[in-house]
N, C-alpha and C positions, 0 to 999 in steps of 0.2 A: 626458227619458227616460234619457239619460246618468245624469244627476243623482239620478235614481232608482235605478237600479242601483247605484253610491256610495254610495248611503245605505245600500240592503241590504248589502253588500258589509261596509261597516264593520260593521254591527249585528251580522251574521253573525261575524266578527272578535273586537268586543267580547266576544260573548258565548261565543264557546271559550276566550277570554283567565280568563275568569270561571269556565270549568267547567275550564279546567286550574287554575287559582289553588285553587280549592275541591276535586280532585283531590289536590292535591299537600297539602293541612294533613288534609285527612278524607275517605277515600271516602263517606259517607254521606253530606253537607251537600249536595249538588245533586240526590240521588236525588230528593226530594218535590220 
């Protein structure tokens, strides 16, 4: 269950990392 939570955790993580990265070159790239 830990380990479960972890993995969302990161994934959740990952993926603002991804929508700031694509933020920061072009607002529109993450809209669609």
């Amino acid at each position: 269950q830990i380990l479960f939570i972890i993995i969302i955790t990161v994934m959740k993580l990952v993926e603002l990392m991804l929508i700031f990265a694509n933020s920061s070159r072009s607002t529109t790239s993450f809209i669609s």
